[in-house]
N, C-alpha and C positions, 0 to 999 in steps of 0.2 A: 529321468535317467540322464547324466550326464554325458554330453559324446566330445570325444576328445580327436583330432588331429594331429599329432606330431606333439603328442605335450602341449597341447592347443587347446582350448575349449570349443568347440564351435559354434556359434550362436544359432537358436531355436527359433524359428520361423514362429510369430503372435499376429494372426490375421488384422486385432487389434492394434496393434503395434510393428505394421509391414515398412512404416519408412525407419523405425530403429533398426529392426533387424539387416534392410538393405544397409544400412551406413557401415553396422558392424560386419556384414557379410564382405560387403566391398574393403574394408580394412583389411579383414581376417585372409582373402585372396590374396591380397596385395602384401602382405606379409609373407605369406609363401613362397609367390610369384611373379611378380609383372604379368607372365604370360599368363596366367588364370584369369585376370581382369581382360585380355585382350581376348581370350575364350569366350568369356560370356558378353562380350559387347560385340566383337567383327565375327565369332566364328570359330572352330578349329582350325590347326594348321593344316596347309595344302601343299605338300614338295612341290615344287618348280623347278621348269629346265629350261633352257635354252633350244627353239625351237630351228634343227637343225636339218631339216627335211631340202633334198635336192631338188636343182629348178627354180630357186628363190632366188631373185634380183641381188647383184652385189651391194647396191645402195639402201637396200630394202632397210627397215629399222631391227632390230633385236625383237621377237615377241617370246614370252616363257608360256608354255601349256603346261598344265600338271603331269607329273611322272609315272610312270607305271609302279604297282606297288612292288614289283621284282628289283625295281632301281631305286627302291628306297633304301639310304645311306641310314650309319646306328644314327649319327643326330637327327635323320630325319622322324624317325620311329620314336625316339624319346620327347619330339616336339611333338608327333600325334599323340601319342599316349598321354602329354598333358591336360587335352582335352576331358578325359576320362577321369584324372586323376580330379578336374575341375567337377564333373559334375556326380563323383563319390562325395565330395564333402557338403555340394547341394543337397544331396538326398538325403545325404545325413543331419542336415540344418531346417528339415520338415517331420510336421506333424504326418501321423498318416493319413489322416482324414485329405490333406494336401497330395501327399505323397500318391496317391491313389490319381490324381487329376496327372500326374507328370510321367508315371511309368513307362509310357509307351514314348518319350521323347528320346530324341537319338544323340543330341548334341547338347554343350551343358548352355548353350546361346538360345536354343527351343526350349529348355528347363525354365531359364532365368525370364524370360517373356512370358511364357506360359503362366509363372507366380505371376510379376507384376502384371499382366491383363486381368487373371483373377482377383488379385487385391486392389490394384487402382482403377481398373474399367478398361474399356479402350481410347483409342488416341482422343475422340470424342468428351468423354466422359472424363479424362485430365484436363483437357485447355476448362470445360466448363470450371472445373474445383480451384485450378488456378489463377482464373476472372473471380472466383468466389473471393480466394488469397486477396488479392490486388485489389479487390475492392474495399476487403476487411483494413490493407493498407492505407488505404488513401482517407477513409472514415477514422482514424484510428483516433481514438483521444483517453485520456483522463477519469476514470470510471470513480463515483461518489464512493469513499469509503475506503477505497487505496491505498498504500502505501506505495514508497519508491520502489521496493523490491518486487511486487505486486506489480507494476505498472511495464517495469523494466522484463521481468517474467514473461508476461503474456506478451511484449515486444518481440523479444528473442524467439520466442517461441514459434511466432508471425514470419520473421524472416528467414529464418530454418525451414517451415513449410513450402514457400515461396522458393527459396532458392533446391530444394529436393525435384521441384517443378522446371526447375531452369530458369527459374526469373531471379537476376542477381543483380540488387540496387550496388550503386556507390556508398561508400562508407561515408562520406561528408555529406550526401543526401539523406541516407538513413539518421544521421547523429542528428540532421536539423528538424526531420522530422518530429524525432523524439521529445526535443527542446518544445518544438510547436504545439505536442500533446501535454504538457505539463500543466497544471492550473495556474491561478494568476498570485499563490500565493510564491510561486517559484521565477515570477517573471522579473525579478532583479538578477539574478544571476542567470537568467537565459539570454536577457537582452546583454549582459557583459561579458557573452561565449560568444553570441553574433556578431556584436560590434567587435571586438578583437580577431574574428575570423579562427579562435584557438579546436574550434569544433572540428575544423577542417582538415587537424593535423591527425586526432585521437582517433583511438577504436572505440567501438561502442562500450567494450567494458570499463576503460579510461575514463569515459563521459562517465558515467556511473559511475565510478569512484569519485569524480569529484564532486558530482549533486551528493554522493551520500552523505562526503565532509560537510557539505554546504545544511545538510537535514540535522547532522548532527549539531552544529553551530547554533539554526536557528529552534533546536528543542530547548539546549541548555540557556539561551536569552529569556525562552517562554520560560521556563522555570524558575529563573534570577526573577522575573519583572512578578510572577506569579508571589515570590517571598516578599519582596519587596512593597507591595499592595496589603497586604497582611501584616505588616511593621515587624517582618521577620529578619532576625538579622544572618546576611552571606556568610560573613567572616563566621558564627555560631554552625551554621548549618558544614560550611567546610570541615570543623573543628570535629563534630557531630559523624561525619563519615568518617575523619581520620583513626576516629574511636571503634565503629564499627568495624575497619580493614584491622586494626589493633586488637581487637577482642576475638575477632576468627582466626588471624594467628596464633593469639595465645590458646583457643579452642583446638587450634591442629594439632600444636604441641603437645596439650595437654593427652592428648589421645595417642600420640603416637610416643610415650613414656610406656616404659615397665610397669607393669599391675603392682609390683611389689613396692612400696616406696617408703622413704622415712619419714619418722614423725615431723618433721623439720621442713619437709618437703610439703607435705601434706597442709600445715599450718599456714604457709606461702598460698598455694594455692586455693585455700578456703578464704586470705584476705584477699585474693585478685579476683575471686567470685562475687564477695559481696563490694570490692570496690565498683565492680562490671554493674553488678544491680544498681549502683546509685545513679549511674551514668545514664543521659539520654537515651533510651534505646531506638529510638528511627526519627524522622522528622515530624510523622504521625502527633507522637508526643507536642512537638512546639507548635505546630497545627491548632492544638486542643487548647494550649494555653493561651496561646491570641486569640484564638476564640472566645473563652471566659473574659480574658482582659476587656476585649472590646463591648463583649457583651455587658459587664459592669459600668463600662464608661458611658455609654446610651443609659444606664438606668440613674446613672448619677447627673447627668444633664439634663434627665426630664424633673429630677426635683430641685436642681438648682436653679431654673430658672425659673419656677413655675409660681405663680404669682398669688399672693394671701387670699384674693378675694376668688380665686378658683379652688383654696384647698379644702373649703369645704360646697361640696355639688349641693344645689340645690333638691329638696325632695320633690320627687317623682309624681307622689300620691295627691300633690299640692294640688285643688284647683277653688281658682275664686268664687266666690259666691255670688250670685243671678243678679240676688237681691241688692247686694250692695253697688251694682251698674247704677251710672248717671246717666238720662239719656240725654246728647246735645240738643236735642229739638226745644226740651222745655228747661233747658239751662237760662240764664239771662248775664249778659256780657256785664262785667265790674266798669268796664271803661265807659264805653256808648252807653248801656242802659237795653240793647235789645236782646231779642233770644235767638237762638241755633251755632249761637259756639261760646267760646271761651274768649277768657282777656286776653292771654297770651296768641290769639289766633285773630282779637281781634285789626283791623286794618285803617280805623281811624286815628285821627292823632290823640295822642297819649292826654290823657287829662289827669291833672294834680290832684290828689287827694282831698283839698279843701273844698276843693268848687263840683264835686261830684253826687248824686242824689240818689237817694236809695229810698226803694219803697219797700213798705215790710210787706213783708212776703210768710203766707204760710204754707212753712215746710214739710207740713205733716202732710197737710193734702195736695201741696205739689208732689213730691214724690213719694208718699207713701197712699 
C-alpha cells in the first residue's frame, strides 16, 4: 500500500535497507520542515519565558524556564504540534511488525532512536560496524575480474557507509585512494593525476569520468594492435562498420514506411537487400578469411621448402638383416694388415697401394 503525505510518498521503513530508508526519511522531513528534522534529532518544542520572579538581583543574568500551558501563544501550539505532525508521518513510514516496537513512544525523537537502536544496535554495536567500514577502507584494492564500474561501485558504496556512520574522509584523500587501488595495468595515468596534483581538485565522479575515457582509449588500441597482428586492414574494418551504421538505418526506414507500397518502390528495395547481402556483414567475416589466408600460407612453405631427399620417408617396416652384420673383431685393416677395425678408422700412416700385402683370406669361413 502506498502512503502518501501531502502529495508525498513517504518512504517504507526495509529493516534490510535502514540506512536508505533514513536518507530518504531525512530528505522527505526536510522537505516539509526544517523543524521535523529539529524534532527528531533535539526534541519537541518547549515555550520559554523570561524568568521574572521578584527578589532577583539587578545584575543577575536573563534565565528562561518553560511556560505554563495556559501561557501558550497560537505560535507556540503550532510549534508543539509539529512535533506530532513529525511523528504521524514516522508511523506511517513503518511496517507493523516495527510499528508494534514504537507505539507506546511519546515524542517523534524516542520513535526515531527507538528504530535506529533496533536496526543499527546500540552506541556499542555502531563504532564496532564502523571500525569494520574503516577497516574494509584502508584494505581496499583492485578485485581479479573487475571492471572500472565494478571497482568504482563497491567504492562509493564504502564511503556512503562510512560517512552514514560519521566518518567523513576528504575528497582529495578518497580520490588518491582510489588511484592507489587500481592495478598496474592503469598506473600510467595514475602516476600522471599524482604528479600533476589534478586529483586534488576533482570529485570522485570527475575522477571516474576520466579513468573511464582513459578505459575506453586503451580498449580501442587493444583492438587496433589485435587487427593489426592478424594482417587485418583498419581503414577495411572502419569501412565495414560505416556499412553496418548504413544498413540499420536503411533497416529503420524500411519499417517505419507504409505496408502499402509501389511496384517501383519495391524493386529499390529488393536491390538494396541483395546489395546489403553481398557486403561484409561484421568483422567475424574478415576474421575467418585471415585465418584461411594464413592457414594456406604455413601449408605452402612447408612444401616449398622441403627438400627432395625428404619427400619421399623412408619405410617404416624396413629392418636389416642379422646376417648381413660384419663383425669388427674379425674384420682385418686394408692399410696396417691387422684385425678389430676398418681402414678408414684405422690410425697408422696411410700406405700406397703398390707396397701393401694381402693375404687370401677365406671368406666363407671367416664370416659365414
Amino acid at each position: 500500500m502506498v502512503k502518501k503525505d501531502a502529495g508525498v510518498k513517504i518512504p517504507v521503513l526495509d529493516k534490510d535497507n535502514y540506512f536508505h530508508w533514513k536518507v530518504k526519511m531525512h530528505l522527505h522531513l526536510m522537505s516539509m520542515d526544517e523543524r521535523y528534522v529539529d524534532c527528531i534529532e533535539k526534541g519537541p518544542h518547549v515555550p520559554m519565558k523570561l524568568d521574572s520572579r521578584v527578589g532577583l538581583p539587578d545584575d543577575a543574568p536573563d534565565v528562561e524556564i518553560p511556560k505554563l500551558v495556559s501561557e501558550w501563544t497560537v505560535e507556540d501550539v503550532a510549534e508543539v504540534h509539529k512535533d506530532k505532525r513529525t511523528m504521524n508521518i514516522l508511523f506511517n513510514g513503518l511496517e507493523q511488525e516495527m510499528f508494534d516496537n514504537v507505539i507506546n513512544c511519546t515524542t517523534s525523537k524516542e520513535v526515531w532512536d527507538t528504530v535506529r537502536t533496533l536496526c543499527e544496535g546500540t552506541e556499542q554495536v555502531r563504532e564496532n560496524k564502523m571500525q569494520l567500514l574503516i577497516q574494509q577502507y584502508e584494505h581496499f584494492h583492485f578485485k581479479a575480474g573487475e571492471t572500472l564500474n565494478d571497482t568504482f561501485s563497491r567504492f562509493q558504496k564504502l564511503l556512503n557507509g562510512l560517512k552514514l556512520y560519521g566518518r567523513i574522509y576528504q575528497t582529495k584523500d578518497s580520490n588518491l585512494k582510489f588511484l592507489r587501488a587500481l592495478p598496474k595495468e592503469w598506473k600510467p595515468m595514475t602516476v600522471s593525476l599524482r604528479n600533476t596534483q589534478e586529483y586534488k581538485d576533482y570529485t570522485l565522479e570527475r575522477l571516474y569520468g576520466t579513468l573511464k575515457t582513459y578505459e575506453l582509449e586503451m580498449e580501442q588500441d587493444e583492438e587496433i594492435e589485435k587487427v593489426q597482428k592478424k594482417g587485418g586492414s583498419i581503414a577495411l574494418i572502419a569501412s565495414v562498420n560505416q556499412l553496418e551504421d548504413d544498413s540499420k538505418e536503411t533497416a529503420k526506414a524500411t519499417t517505419s514506411r507504409p505496408s502499402c507500397r509501389s511496384d517501383v518502390s519495391k524493386g529499390k528495395d529488393k536491390m538494396t537487400e541483395e546489395e546489403e547481402e553481398s557486403e561484409p556483414a561484421n568483422l567475424n567475416d574478415l576474421d575467418e578469411i585471415d585465418e584461411h589466408i594464413a592457414f594456406l600460407s604455413r601449408k605452402f612453405s612447408k612444401f616449398k621448402f622441403k627438400r627432395n631427399s625428404e619427400a619421399r620417408p623412408p619405410r617404416r617396416d624396413f629392418q636389416p638383416s642379422k646376417t648381413n652384420w660384419i663383425e669388427k673383431s674379425k674384420s682385418k685393416c686394408f692399410n696396417c694388415g691387422m684385425l678389430g677395425h676398418f681402414a678408414g678408422d684405422c690410425r697408422k700412416p696411410k700406405v700406397e697401394k703398390g707396397n701393401r700385402k694381402f693375404e687370401p683370406v677365406d671368406y666363407k669361413k671367416k664370416y659365414f
